[in-house]
N, C-alpha and C positions, 0 to 999 in steps of 0.2 A: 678097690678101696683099701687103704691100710687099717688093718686093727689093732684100735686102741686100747687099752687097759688104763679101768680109773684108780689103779694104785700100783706100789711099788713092790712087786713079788722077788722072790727068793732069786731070781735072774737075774734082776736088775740092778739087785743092792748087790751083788759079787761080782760086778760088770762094773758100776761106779766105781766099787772101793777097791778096785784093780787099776782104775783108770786114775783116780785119786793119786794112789802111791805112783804113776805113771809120770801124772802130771807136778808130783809132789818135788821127783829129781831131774824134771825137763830143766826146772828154775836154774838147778845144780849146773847140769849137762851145758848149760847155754854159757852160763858164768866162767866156767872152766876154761873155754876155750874163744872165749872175748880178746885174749890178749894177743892172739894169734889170726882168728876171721873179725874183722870189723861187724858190728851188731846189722847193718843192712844185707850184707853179703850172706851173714851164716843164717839171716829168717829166709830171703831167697832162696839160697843153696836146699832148705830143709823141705821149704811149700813144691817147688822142682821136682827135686828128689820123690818126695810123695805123691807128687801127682804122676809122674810115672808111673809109682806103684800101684797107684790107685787103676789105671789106666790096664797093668798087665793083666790084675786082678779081674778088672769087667770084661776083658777080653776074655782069658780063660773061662769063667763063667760065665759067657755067653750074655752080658748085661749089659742092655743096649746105653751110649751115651751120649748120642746125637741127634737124636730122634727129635721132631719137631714139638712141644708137648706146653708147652706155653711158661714153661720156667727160666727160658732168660733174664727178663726182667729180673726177678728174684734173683737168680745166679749172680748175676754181674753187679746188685747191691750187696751181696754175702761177699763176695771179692773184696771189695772195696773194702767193706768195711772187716775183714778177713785180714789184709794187708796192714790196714790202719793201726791196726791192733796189737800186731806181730812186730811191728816197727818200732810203737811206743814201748813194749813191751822189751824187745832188747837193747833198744837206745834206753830204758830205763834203768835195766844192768848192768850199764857202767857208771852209775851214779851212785846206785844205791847198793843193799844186798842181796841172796838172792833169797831167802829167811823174810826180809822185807817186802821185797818182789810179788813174792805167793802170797802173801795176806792179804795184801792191798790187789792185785789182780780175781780173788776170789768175794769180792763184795759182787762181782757182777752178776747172782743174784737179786740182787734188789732192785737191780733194772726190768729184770725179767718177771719176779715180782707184781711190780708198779705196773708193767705194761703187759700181761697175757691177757688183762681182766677187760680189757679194750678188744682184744681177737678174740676170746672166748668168756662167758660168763663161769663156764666151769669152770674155771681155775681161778677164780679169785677166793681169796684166801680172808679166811676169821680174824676178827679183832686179835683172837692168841696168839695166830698163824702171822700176823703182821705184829704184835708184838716182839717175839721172835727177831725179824729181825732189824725191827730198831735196838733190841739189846743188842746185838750182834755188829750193829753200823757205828749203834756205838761209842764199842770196844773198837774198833777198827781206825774209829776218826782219833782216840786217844793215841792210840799206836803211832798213827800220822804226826799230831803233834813230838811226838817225838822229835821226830825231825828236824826240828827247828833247835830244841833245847839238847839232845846231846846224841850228836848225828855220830853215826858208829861208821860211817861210808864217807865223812870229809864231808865239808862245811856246803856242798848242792845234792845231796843225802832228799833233803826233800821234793827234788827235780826230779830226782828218779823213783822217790812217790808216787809225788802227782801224777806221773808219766803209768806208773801201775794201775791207779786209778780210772785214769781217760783210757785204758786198755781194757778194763773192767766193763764201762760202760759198752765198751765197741762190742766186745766177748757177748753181752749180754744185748745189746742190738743185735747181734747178727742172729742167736737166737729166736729171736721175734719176726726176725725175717725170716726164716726156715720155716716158724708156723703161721705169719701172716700168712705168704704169696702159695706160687702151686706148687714150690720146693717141697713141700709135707707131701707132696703126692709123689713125688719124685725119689728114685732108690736113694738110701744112705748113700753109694758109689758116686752118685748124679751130684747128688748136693755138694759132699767134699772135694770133688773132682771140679766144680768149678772154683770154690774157696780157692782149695790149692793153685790150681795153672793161672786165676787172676791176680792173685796176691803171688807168686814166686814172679812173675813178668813186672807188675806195678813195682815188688822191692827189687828186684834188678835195675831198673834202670832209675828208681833214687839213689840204688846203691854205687852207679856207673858216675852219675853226675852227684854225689855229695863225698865220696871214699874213697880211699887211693885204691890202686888194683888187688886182684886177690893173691896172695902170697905164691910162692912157688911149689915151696915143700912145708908139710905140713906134719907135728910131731903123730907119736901115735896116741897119745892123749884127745887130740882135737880131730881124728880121724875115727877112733870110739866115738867120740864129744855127736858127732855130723852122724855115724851110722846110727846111736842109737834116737836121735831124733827125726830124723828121714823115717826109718823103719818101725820102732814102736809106736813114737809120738802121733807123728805125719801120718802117716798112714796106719796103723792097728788102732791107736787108740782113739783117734778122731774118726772114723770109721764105725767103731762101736758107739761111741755117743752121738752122733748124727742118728744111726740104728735107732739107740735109745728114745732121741728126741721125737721120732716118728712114731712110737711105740706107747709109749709112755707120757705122762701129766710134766709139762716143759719146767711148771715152778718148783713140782718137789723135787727133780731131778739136779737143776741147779740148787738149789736151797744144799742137798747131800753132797754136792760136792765142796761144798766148804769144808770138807773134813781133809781138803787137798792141801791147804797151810799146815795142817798138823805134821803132817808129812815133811812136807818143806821145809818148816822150821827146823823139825829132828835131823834130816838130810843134811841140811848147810850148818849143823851145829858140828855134828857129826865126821862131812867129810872136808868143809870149809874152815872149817873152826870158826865160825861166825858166831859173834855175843846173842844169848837171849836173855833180853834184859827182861824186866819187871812187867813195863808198859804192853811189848808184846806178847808174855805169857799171860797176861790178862784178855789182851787181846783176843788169844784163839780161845780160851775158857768163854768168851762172849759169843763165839763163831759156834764152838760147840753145846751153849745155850740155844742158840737161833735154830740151829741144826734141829734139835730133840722140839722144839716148840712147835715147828712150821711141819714136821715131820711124828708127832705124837701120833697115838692113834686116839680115835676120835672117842669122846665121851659118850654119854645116854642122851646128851639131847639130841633132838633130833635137826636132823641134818635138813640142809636149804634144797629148795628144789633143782633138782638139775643132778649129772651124773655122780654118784660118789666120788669122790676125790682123796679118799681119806688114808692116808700113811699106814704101811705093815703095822 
């Protein structure tokens, strides 16, 4: 049996906010080198890549990942919707920016949210704790609107929104899937290890029948671009939050990581020179409301029956 912990200890929050800043210049990493791998090619190329790793990984440690155990099912929905995700997510990058991208990609909390409290009664969350983050959605939906009125990414700015959004959703499905099915019993390695091999095969061959071929030679900008997303992203740091999600309470976990736009935004201000205008620095001040609400620690009244659940 895995054990659980009903709060978020000193490991977990230097685990997130590592993974945070990780996922904060993947946005960056991906944008960079769009002009060179077409947005199907380089989410394939990345899920590939990591699943290899993932692969050398369980080998060396001796961690079995074929074994008969009842988590296909489960596997082959995380794939799916693993791929889905990854596809919107960088077809949404050449629309929009990548400051834009993270914000809107990090609502998928509230998916997870909305639906733990259906798989577990422990995790449903306080009127505060859902207060939280309707302040936070928003802040985020304001931001959206943006889009329409003074698109900083050319006049379909809000197609690669929406596109951050429905990638949101998947991010935060596929989470529900990991603690629906038998996936929660199955190693971190097991879980990622299917995400990745199903989604790098599914965006291959949309990338085969929708994009021209992959390029020949490639600068060493977009060669960084590819290693550092294969190697941290793909595999280190999805690896540890899969970890985590086994580990630990699914909604505060996502809930903290919305502190990954804050990053994001800094990063593509930073190394993009991408506008932060008004609408989105209100934005993530709504994000890191949500954050501190859902995430407080708990007052004197007393708590609902069922496992504590209550934030450091």
């Amino acid at each position: 049996m895995t054990e659980r912990k009903a709060h978020l200890d000193a490991l977990a929050i230097v685990a997130l906010v590592a993974c945070c800043l990780i996922w904060g210049l993947n946005q960056v990493a991906a944008k960079v080198s769009l002009h060179e791998i077409s947005p199907l090619w380089q989410a394939s190329i990345r899920s590939i890549g990591g699943a290899v790793l993932v692969w050398a990984w369980s080998r060396h440690r001796g961690i079995p990942l074929f074994e008969r155990d009842g988590t296909l099912p489960g596997g082959l929905l995380a794939g799916l919707l693993f791929a889905a995700e990854f596809g919107c997510m960088f077809i949404g990058l050449q629309l929009t920016t990548a400051s834009r991208m993270v914000v809107f990609l990090y609502t998928a909390p509230f998916v997870v949210a909305l639906g733990m409290p259906f798989i577990t009664h422990a995790e449903r969350l306080s009127s505060v704790q859902l207060a939280g983050l309707v302040v936070a959605f928003g802040a985020v939906a304001s931001a959206f609107i943006e889009g329409f009125t003074r698109p900083a990414a050319g006049a379909h700015q809000w197609v690669g929104d929406a596109l951050g959004v429905v990638a949101a959703v998947l991010w935060g499905a596929t989470t529900l899937v990991v603690r629906a099915t038998r996936l929660t019993t199955a190693s971190a390695e097991k879980t990622l290890l299917y995400q990745l091999a199903i989604s790098g095969v599914l965006l291959a061959l949309a990338a085969a029948a929708t994009e021209p071929p992959l390029p020949t030679t490639l600068s060493a900008l977009a060669w960084t671009s590819l290693a550092f997303q294969i190697v941290i992203v793909s595999f280190v740091s999805f690896l540890v939050w899969f970890w985590l999600v086994r580990h630990y309470p699914a909604t505060r976990l996502s809930s903290f990581t919305l502190l990954t736009p804050l990053f994001g935004l800094a990063l593509g201000a930073l190394l993009l020179s991408e506008p932060i205008t008004l609408r989105l620095g209100v934005a993530l001040v709504g994000v890191s409301a949500g954050i501190w609400l859902v995430n407080r620690p708990p007052g004197s009244k007393r708590e609902p029956r069922g496992p504590r659940v209550s934030a450091p």
